[in-house]
ZAMARGU-4260 file (C-alpha; in steps of 0.2 Angstrom, whole numbers, plus 5000, padded with zeros to 4 digits):
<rodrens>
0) 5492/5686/4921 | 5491/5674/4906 | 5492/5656/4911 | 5504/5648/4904 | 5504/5639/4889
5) 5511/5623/4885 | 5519/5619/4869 | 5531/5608/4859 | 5547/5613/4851 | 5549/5604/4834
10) 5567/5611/4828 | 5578/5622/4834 | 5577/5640/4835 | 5587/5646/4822 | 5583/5666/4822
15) 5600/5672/4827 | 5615/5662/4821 | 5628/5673/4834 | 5616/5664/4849 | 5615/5647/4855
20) 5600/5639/4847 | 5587/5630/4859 | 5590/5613/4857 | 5572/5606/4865 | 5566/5592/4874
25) 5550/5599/4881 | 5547/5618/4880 | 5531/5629/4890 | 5527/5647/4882 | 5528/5658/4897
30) 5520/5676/4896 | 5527/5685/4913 | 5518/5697/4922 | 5524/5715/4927 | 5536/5717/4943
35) 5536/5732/4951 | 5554/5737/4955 | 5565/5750/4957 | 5575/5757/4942 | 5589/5769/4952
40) 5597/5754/4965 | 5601/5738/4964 | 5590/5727/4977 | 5601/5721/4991 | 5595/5703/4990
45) 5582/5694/4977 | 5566/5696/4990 | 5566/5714/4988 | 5563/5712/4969 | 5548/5698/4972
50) 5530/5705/4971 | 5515/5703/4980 | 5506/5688/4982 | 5508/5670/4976 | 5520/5668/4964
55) 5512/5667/4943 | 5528/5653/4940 | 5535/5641/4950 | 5549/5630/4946 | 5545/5611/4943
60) 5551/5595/4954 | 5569/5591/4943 | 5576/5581/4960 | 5572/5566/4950 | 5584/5573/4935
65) 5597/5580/4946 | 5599/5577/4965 | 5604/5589/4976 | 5600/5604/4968 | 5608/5620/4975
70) 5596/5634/4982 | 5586/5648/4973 | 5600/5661/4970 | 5600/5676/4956 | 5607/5673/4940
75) 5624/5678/4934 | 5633/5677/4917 | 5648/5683/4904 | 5656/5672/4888 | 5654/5657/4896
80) 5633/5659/4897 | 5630/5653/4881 | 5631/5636/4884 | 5616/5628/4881 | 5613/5611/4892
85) 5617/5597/4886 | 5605/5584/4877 | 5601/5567/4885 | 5612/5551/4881 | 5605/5544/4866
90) 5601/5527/4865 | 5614/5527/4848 | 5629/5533/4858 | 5645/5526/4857 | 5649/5513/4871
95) 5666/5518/4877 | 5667/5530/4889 | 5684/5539/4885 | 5688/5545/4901 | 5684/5529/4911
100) 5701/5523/4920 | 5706/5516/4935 | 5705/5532/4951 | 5721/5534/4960 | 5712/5538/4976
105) 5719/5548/4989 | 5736/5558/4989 | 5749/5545/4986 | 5739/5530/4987 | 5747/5522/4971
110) 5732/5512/4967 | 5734/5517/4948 | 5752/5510/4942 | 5764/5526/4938 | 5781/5526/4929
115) 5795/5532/4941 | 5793/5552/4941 | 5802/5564/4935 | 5816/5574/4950 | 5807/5590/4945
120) 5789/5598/4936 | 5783/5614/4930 | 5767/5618/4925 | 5765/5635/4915 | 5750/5642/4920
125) 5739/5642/4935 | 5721/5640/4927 | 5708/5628/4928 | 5718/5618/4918 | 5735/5619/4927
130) 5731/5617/4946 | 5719/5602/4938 | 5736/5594/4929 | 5746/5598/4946 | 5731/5589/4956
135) 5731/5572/4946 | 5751/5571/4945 | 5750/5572/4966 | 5737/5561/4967 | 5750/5548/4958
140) 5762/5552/4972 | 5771/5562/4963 | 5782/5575/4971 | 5792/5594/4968 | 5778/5600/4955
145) 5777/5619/4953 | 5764/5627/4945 | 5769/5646/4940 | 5755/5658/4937 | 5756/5676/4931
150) 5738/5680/4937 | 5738/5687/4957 | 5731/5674/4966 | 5713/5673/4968 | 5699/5676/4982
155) 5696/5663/4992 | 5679/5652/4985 | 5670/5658/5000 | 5672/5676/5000 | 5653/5676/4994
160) 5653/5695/4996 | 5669/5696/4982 | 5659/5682/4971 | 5642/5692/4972 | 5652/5705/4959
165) 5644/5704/4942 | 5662/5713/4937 | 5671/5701/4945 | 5674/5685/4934 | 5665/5679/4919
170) 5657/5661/4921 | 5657/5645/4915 | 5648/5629/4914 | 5655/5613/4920 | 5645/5598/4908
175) 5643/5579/4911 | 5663/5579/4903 | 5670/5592/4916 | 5661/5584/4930 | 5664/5565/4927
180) 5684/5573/4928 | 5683/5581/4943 | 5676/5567/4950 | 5689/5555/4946 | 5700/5567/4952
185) 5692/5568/4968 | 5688/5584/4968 | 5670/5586/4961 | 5660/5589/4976 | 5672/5607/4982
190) 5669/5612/4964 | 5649/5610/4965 | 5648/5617/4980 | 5652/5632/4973 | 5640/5630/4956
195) 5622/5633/4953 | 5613/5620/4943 | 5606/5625/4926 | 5591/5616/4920 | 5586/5622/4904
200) 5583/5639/4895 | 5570/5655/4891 | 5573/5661/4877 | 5566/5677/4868 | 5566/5679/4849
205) 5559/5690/4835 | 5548/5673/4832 | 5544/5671/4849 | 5542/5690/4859 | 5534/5680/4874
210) 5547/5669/4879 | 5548/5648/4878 | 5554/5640/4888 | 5566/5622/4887 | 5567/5610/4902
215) 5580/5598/4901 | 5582/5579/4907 | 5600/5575/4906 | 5611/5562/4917 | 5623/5576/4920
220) 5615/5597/4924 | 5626/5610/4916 | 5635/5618/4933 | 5638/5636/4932 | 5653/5646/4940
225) 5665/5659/4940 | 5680/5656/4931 | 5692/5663/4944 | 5680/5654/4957 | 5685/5639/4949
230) 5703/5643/4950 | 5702/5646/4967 | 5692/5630/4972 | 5705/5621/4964 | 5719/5631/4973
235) 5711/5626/4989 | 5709/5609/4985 | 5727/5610/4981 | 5732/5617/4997 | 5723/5607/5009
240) 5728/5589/5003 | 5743/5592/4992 | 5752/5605/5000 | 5768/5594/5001 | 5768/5589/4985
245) 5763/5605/4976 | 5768/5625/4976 | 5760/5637/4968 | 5765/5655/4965 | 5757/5669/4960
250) 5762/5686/4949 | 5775/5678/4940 | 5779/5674/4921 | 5789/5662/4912 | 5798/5673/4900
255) 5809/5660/4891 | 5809/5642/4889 | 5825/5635/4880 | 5824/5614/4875 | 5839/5604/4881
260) 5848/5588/4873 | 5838/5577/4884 | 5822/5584/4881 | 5820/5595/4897 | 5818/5612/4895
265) 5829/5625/4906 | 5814/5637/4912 | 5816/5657/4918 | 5802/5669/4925 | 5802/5684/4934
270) 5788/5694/4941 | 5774/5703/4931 | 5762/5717/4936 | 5746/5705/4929 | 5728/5709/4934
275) 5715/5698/4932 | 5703/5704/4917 | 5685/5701/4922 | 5681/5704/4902 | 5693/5688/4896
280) 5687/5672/4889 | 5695/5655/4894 | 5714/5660/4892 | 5714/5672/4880 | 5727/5687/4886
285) 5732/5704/4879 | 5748/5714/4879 | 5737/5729/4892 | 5733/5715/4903 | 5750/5710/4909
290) 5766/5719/4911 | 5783/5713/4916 | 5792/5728/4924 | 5811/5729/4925 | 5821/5716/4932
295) 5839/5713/4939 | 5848/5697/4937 | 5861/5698/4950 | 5849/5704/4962 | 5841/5685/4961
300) 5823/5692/4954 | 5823/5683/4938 | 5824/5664/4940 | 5831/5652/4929 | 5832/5633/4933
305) 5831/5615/4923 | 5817/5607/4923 | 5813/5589/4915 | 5795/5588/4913 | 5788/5604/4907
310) 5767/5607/4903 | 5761/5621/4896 | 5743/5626/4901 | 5744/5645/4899 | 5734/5646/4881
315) 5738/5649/4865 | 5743/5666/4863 | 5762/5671/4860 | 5763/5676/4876 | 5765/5656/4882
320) 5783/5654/4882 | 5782/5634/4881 | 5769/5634/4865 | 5781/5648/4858 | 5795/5638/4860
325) 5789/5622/4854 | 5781/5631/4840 | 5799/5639/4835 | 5806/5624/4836 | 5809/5617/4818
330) 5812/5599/4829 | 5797/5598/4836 | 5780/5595/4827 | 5769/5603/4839 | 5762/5619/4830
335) 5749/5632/4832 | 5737/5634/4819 | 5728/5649/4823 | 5713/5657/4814 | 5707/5675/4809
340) 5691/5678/4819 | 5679/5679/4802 | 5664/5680/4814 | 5670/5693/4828 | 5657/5698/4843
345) 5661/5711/4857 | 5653/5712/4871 | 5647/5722/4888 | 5641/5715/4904 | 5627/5720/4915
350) 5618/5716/4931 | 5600/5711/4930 | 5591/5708/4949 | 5577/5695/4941 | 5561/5694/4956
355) 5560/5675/4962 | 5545/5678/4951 | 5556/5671/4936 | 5566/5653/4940 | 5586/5654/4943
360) 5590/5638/4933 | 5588/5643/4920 | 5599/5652/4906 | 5590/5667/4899 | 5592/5672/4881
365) 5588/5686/4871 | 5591/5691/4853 | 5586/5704/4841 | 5582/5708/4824 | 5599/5714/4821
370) 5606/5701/4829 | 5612/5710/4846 | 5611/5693/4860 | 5608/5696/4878 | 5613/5680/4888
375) 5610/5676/4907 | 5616/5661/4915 | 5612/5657/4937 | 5628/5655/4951 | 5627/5653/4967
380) 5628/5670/4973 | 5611/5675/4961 | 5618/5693/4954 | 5610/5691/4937 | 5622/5697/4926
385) 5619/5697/4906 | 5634/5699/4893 | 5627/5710/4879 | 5633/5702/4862 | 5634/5715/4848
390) 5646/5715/4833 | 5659/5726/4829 | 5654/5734/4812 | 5638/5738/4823 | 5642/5756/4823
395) 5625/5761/4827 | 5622/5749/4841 | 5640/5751/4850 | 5636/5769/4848 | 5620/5767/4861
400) 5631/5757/4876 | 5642/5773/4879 | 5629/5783/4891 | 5617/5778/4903 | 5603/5788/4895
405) 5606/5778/4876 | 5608/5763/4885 | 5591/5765/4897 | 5584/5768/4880 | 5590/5752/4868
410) 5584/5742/4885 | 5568/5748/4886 | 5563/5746/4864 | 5576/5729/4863 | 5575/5720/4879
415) 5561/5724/4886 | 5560/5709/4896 | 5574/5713/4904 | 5573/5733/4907 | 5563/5735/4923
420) 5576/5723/4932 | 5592/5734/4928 | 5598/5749/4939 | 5602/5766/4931 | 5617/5763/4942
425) 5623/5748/4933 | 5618/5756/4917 | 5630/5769/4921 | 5644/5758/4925 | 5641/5745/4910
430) 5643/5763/4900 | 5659/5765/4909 | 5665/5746/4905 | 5674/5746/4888 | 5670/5733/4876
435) 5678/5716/4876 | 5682/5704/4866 | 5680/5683/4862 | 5693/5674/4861 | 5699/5667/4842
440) 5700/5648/4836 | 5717/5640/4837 | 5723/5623/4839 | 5739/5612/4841 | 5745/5607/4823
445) 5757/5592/4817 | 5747/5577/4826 | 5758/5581/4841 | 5756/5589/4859 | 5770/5586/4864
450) 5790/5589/4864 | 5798/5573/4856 | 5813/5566/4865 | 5827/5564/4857 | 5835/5546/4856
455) 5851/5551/4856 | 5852/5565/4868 | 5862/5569/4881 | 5864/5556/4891 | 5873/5566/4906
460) 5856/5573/4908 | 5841/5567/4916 | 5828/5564/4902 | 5813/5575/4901 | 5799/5581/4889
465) 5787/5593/4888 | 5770/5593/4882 | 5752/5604/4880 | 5735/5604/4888 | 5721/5614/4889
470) 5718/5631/4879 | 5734/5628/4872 | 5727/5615/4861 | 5712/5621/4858 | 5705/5637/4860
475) 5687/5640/4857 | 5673/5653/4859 | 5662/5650/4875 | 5647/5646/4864 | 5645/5629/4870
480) 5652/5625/4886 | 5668/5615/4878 | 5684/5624/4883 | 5686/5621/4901 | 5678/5603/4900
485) 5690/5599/4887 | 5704/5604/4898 | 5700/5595/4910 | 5697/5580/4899 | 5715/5583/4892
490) 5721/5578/4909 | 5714/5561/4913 | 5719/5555/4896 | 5735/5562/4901 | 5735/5552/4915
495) 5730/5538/4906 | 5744/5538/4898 | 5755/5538/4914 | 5749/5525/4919 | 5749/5516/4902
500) 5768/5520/4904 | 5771/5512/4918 | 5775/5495/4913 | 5792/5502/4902 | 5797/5510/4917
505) 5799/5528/4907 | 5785/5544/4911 | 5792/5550/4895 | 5784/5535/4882 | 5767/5542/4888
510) 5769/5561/4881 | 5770/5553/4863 | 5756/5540/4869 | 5746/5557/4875 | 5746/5566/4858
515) 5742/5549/4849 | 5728/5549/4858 | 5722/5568/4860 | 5729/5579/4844 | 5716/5572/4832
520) 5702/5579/4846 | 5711/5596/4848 | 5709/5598/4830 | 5692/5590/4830 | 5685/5602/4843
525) 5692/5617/4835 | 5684/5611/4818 | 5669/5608/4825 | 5667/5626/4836 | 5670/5634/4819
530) 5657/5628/4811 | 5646/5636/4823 | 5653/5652/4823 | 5648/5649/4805 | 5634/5656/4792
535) 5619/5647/4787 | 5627/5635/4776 | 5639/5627/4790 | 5628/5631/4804 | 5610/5634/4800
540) 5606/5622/4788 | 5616/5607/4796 | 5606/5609/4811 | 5588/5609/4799 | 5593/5594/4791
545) 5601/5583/4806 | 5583/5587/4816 | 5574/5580/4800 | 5584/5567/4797 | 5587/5561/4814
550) 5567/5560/4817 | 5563/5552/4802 | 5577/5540/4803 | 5583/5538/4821 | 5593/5524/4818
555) 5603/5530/4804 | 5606/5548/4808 | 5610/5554/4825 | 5608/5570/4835 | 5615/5587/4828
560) 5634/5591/4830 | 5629/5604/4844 | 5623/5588/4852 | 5634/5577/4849 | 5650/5587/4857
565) 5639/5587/4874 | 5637/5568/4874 | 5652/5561/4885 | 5657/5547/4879 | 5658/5553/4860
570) 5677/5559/4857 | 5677/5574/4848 | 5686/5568/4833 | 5673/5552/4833 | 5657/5567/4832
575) 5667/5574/4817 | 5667/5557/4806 | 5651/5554/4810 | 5643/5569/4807 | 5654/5568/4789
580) 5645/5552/4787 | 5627/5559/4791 | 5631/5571/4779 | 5638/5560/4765 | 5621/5551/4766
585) 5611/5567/4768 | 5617/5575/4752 | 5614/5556/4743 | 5596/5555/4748 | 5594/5570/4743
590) 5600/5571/4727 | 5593/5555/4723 | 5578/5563/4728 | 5579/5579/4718 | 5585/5564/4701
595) 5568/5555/4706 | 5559/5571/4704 | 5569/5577/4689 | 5566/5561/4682 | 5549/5563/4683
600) 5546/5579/4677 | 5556/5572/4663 | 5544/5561/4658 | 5528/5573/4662 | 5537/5583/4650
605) 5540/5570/4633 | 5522/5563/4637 | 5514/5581/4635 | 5526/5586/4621 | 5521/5568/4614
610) 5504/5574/4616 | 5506/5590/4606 | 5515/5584/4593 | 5503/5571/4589 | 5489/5583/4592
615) 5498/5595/4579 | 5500/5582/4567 | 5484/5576/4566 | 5476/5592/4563 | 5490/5595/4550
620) 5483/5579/4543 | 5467/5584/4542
</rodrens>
């Protein structure tokens, strides 16, 4: 085979603007050598797929970057794969560390200070970001909190056999924010043991048909897992050390929320027929997902109850009842913004068994000409599992993923790299799959994320509040690994706030404190995530001009905005002004620029009219 050849990455690779660009430290042009495998089956582990002889590539020593790596595995990926790993810390950061608070240790310890509770909480949705809201308000000793959740509840995180199916979940990476939450949560170490580390990326282009490859050196390693694997390590964490203080339940749907004069809400949900779709992004729902059959209310099925402290973490769709509410409710300023998708993708997923010839930590990237993207990201499990990114007005393209033989086909002329390692039993499933969807941008408008309490309610009534977290203020495309981190960001500042709150002796103070300090960040992110999803002049060119600028000028220009978001102490809302300021100055030097030349050529110009005119005078003198 070709040895490899080492080269370095100057800017980005900007060839398809619906992929994640390779933002490079160090990068090696890779040319692989044929693997023989089969075509028909899938290999029942990763050794059957591995050639003869020594391996041609061999993954480097990163225990120095990133101790305690998790063993080779396959690779596995959906949405959530196109995250690229985040950048290193610059040395031009910003110096506060927005999540850094005091932990609150084990269950009940009381080591934070916390505002006496509320007699009664109910989380709206049992996602990542609901069992981790119900998971820090126990870890403050709080007690009665209820998380209702319309999903059936998931595997357990050990069912390795479940995991292993490509079709099973769609992954997502945990970054340097996600992780620094789970840790202070207490819960970091069940959550990784269920990730695979990602160290960097191959990606294949039209500009580069043979593959480069990008090796990152970051304090924090992207971690890589199922969605619902996550949901269901949280549950156990849940289980096993807050069992007293928290219940979960499954298959059911609050259908109504209805505010009350002290600010509580009075809450009703019933059971739905809700399956899980493995196609989904974040917490993006449709109306075939989820059905609520017929109840009866005398027969006690549909429950209705008071509740003080509502939080909705079930997304942003209509469907959420407590969004819906507070966003009909002409007394509250908490309202959705939601945005038409101008930039839609759809997308299949499919199986690839890559030979231990190839590394597992990496995330594998492939676009087209047409701009069709094939993403890979590693999990513990190792099914290599792409998401096939095409878009919709693609007719020609869509038109090739409905039969094995078309698909087999478009593998072998645009994905070559990939072709040999996909089964013509997967192909004929992935034929069978229907296309899916992203999710759209939508945030939480009005500078509030929260339900305020009104002063003069009643006071016969316990006081209460409600307020938002997660996907129900900010909703996102999986491009860059900032929904779930985000969530779980939302929550400590939460609990920041609680413990902020705790001198006035009132849990309510810290909802307004909450959106004070989040709502300009929910917006921010959204903002952000929607330039990318943008053309060349949001997307493309910014990127072009912060790498120029910020190596010409390091210590005036920082990193580009997809960079930026990753660093962890950088608030989002702190990355939008700054990069409003770059581009303040980038747009001055270079219109000062463009004057100097035009002033210039100016002068070239009079001095050679000048010239001729003097000329033609004098002959005229003459």
């Amino acid at each position: 085979p070709t040895p490899p050849t080492a080269q370095r990455a100057s800017h980005p690779d900007l060839s398809g603007i619906s992929a994640m660009p390779s933002l490079t430290m160090s990068s090696t042009l890779v040319v692989r050598p044929p693997v023989a495998v089969s075509r028909t089956k899938r290999p029942s582990s990763r050794a059957t797929a591995r050639p003869h002889g020594p391996s041609p590539f061999r993954p480097v020593d990163v225990s120095r970057w990133s101790p305690g790596l998790s063993r080779r595995g396959r690779l596995v990926s959906t949405p959530g794969a196109i995250a690229d790993p985040e950048p290193p810390s610059s040395s031009n950061s910003a110096s506060t560390v927005i999540v850094d608070a005091p932990d609150v240790g084990a269950h009940g310890s009381g080591i934070a200070p916390s505002p006496p509770q509320p007699s009664k909480t109910v989380i709206v949705g049992g996602g990542p970001s609901g069992l981790f809201a119900a998971i820090m308000l126990a870890r403050r000793g709080w007690r009665n909190i209820e998380v209702w959740e319309r999903l059936q509840r998931p595997p357990s995180p050990d069912a390795n056999e479940i995991w292993g199916d490509p079709n099973r979940s769609y992954c997502i990476g945990v970054s340097g924010r996600g992780q620094i939450a789970l840790e202070r949560m207490g819960c970091v170490d069940r959550v990784l043991s269920y990730c695979k580390t990602v160290n960097g990326r191959m990606d294949w282009s039209p500009q580069n048909p043979e593959g480069k490859e990008t090796i990152s050196n970051k304090q924090y390693a992207t971690q890589v897992i199922q969605r619902d694997r996550l949901v269901a390590a949280l549950l156990k964490e849940v289980e096993e050390k807050y069992a007293d203080a928290v219940t979960v339940t499954h298959g059911v749907q609050c259908v109504s929320c209805e505010w009350t004069g002290a600010g509580g809400a009075i809450l009703t949900r019933q059971p739905t027929e809700c399956r899980s779709d493995e196609h989904k992004s974040g917490d993006e729902d449709d109306d075939e997902t989820c059905e609520a059959p017929p109840v009866d209310d005398e027969a006690g099925v549909r429950v209705t109850v008071p509740v003080p402290f509502v939080v909705g973490a079930e997304g942003a769709s209509r469907r959420n009842a407590v969004a819906r509410a507070m966003d009909d409710d002409d007394a509250c300023d908490a309202k959705m913004v939601r945005f038409e998708d101008t930039n839609p993708r759809v997308y299949k997923t499919i199986p690839i068994n890559l030979p231990e010839s190839y590394r597992d930590d990496l995330n594998y990237s492939a676009r087209t000409k047409g701009g069709v993207a094939l993403e890979a990201l590693p999990t513990k499990e190792g099914l290599l599992v792409g998401i096939l990114l095409v878009k919709p007005g693609d007719k020609e393209t869509c038109a090739k993923l409905e039969s094995r033989e078309s698909l087999r086909k478009y593998f072998d002329e645009d994905f070559p790299m990939f072709t040999d390692f996909i089964t013509d039993e997967d192909l004929e499933l992935m034929a069978k799959r229907p296309l899916s969807t992203l999710p759209t941008f939508a945030y939480c408008g009005g500078d509030s994320l929260h339900r305020r309490v009104a002063e003069d309610g009643d006071s016969s009534q316990e006081a209460g509040g409600a307020c938002l977290l997660g996907d129900s203020i900010h909703t996102v495309k999986p491009y860059f690994g900032l929904g779930v981190n985000s969530a779980f960001e939302d929550v400590t500042i939460l609990d920041d706030c609680l413990t902020s709150a705790a001198g006035s002796g009132k849990w309510t103070e810290a909802l307004a404190d909450y959106s004070k300090r989040r709502a300009e960040d929910a917006k921010a992110l959204v903002d952000i995530s929607r330039s990318f999803d943008g053309g060349f002049l949001t997307f493309v060119l910014p990127l072009i001009l912060d790498g120029i600028f910020s190596k010409l000028l390091p210590n005036v220009f920082m990193p580009n905005t997809i960079q930026m978001t990753q660093k962890y102490d950088w608030r989002f809302s702190q990355v939008a002004k700054r990069k409003r300021r770059d581009r303040a100055l980038q747009v001055a030097i270079l219109a000062s620029a463009l004057g100097a030349m035009g002033t210039v050529a100016f002068m070239v110009v009079r001095t050679l009219v000048g010239l001729m005119i003097g000329a033609m005078t004098g002959g005229l003198a003459a």
